[in-house]
C-alpha positions as CSV (number, residue, x, y, z in Angstrom):
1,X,113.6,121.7,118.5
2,X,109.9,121.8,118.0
3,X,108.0,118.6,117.6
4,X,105.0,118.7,115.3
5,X,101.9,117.2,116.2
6,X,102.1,113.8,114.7
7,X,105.6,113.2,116.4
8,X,104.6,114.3,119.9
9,X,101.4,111.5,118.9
10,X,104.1,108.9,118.0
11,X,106.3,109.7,121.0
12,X,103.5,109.3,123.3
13,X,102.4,106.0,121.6
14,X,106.0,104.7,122.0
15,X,106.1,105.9,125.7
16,X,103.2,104.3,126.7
17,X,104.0,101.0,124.4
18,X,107.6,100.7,125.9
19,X,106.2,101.3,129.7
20,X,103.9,98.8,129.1
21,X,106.3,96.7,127.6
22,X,109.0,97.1,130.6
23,X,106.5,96.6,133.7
24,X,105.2,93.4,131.8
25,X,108.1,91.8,131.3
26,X,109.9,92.8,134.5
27,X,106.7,91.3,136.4
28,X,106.6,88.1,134.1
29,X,110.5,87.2,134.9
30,X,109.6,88.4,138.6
31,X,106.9,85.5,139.0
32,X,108.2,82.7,137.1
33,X,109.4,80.1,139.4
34,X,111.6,78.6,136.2
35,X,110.9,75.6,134.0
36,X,113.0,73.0,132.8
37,X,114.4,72.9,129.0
38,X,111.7,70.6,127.8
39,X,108.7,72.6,129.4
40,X,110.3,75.9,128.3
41,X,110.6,74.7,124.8
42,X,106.8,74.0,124.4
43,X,106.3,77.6,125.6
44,X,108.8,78.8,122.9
45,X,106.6,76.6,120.2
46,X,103.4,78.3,121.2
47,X,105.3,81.8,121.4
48,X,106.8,80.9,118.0
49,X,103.8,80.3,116.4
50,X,102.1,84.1,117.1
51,X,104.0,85.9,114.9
52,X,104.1,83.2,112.2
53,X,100.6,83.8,112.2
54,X,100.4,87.3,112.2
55,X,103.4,87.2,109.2
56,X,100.9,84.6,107.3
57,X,98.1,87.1,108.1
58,X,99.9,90.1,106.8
59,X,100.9,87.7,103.5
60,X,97.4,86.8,102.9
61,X,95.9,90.3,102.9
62,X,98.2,91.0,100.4
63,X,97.6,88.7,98.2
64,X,93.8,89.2,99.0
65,X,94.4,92.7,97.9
66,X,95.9,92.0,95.0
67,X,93.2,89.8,93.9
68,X,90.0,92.2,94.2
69,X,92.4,94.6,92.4
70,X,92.5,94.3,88.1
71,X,95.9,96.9,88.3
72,X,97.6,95.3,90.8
73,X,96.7,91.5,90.0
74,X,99.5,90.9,88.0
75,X,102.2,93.0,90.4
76,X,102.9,96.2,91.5
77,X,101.4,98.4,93.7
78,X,99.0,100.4,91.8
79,X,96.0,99.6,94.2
80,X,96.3,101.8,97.8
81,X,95.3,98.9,99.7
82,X,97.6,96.2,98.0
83,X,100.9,99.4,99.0
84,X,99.5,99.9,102.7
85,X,99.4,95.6,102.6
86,X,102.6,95.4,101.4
87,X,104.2,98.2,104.3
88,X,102.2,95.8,106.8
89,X,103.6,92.9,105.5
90,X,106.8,94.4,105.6
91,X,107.1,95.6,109.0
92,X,105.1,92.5,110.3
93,X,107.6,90.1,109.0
94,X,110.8,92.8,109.9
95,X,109.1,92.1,113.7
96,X,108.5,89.0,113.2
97,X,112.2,87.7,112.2
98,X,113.7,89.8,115.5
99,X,110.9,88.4,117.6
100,X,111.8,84.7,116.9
101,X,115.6,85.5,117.5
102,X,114.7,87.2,120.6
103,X,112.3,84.4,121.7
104,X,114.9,81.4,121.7
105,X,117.4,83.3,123.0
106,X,116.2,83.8,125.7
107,X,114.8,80.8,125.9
108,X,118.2,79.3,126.2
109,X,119.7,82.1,128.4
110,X,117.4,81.4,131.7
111,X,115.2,79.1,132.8
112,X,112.8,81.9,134.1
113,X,111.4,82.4,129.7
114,X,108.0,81.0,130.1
115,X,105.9,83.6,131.8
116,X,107.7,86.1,129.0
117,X,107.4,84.1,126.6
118,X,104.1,84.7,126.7
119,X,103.5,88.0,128.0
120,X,105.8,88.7,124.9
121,X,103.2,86.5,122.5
122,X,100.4,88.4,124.3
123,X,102.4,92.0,123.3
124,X,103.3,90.9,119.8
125,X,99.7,90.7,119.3
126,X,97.9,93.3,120.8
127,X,101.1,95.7,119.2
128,X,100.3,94.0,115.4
129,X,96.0,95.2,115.7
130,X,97.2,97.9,117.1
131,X,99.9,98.4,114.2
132,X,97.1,97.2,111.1
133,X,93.8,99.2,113.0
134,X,95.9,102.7,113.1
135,X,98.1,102.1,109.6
136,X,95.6,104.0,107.5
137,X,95.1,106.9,110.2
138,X,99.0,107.9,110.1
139,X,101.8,107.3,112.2
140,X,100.4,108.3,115.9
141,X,97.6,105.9,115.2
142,X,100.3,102.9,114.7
143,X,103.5,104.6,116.9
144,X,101.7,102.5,119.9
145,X,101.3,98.8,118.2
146,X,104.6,99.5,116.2
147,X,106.1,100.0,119.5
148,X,104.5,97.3,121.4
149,X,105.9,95.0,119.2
150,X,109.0,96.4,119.1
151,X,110.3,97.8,122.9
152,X,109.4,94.2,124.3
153,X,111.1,92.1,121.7
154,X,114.2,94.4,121.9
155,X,114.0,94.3,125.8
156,X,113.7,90.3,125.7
157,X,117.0,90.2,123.0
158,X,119.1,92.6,125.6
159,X,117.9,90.3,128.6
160,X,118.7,87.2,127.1
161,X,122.7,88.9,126.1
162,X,122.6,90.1,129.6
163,X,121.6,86.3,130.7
164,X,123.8,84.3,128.5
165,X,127.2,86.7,129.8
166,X,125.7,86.8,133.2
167,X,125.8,82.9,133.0
């Protein structure tokens, strides 16, 4: 099977996203001397609250967009920038949802969460500009922030199930 262009672009942008993704959270779990519930719950608030904003970001340009638009005012997605807001939107609040899940789980499954926490705050972040700057340039522009969004939020939520049977 022959890959076209833009998938060998996305592949690379998911490669590098998820290598990224692995090293950091590896190292963050490496260094973390552990934390007691209280202090690693404050970390899990501050985590918590990244891609609440980024969902209330995402929610905002929509309605923004639908604003400075007459045909898409009253609904729909007639505009082009109020239908590329609502896929952002979409997929912003799809990450969102799994990253809180991942987040407080493992939060409770090991007392080492507080460096990842944040290094996965710190990913979650970088991966949504990354995600918004390339949407309108097609999928190899937004294969990397898609995926560093994704790969360390999916590695976090297979740690912490690893964690919790581990005991």
């Amino acid at each position: 099977m022959t890959l076209s262009a833009v998938q060998r672009g996305v592949a690379r942008g998911m490669a590098g996203a998820a290598a990224i993704g692995i090293v950091a959270l590896v190292t963050a779990g490496w260094f973390d001397p552990g934390h007691d519930l209280p202090e690693r719950l404050r970390a899990l608030a501050m985590a918590l609250v990244v891609p609440g904003l980024w969902s209330a970001a995402a929610i905002g340009n929509v309605a923004r967009s639908r604003f400075f638009s007459a045909r898409s005012i009253d609904g729909g997605d007639a505009d082009p920038a109020v239908a590329q807001g609502r896929a952002i939107a979409q997929n912003t609040l799809e990450q969102a949802v799994l990253a809180v899940i991942a987040y407080a789980a493992l939060t409770i499954a090991t007392n080492r969460s507080t460096f990842a926490l944040a290094v996965l705050a710190t990913c979650f972040t970088v991966g949504r500009v990354g995600f918004w700057a390339g949407y309108r340039r097609g999928a190899a522009a937004r294969a990397f922030g898609f995926a560093l969004t994704f790969y360390p939020t999916a590695l976090a939520l297979l740690a912490a199930l690893v964690l919790a049977i581990r005991g």
